[in-house]
Residue, then its C-alpha position, 0 to 999 in steps of 0.5 A: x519508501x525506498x527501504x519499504x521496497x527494499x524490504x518487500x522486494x522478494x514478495x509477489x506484492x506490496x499494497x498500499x493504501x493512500x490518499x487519491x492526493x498521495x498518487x502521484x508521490x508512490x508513482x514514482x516509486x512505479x506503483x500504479x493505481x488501485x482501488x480497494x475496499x476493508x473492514x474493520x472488526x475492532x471489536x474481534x481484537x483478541 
């Protein structure tokens, strides 16, 4: 986790997708809750 933020530390943001379980591990990295949607079109894999 520590070298992922090292690693983005230049970029306006960094999202993360996890289990509401996982939460409270990434908060206290200072990362706060979102929630998001996807889609996964597979089948336009090229």
């Amino acid at each position: 986790m520590e070298l992922m933020l090292e690693k983005t530390k230049d970029m306006a943001c960094t999202d993360l997708t996890c289990d509401r379980e996982m939460q409270a591990f990434y908060r206290q990295f200072g990362m706060t809750e979102s929630y998001g949607m996807m889609i996964r079109r597979y089948e336009n894999r090229k």
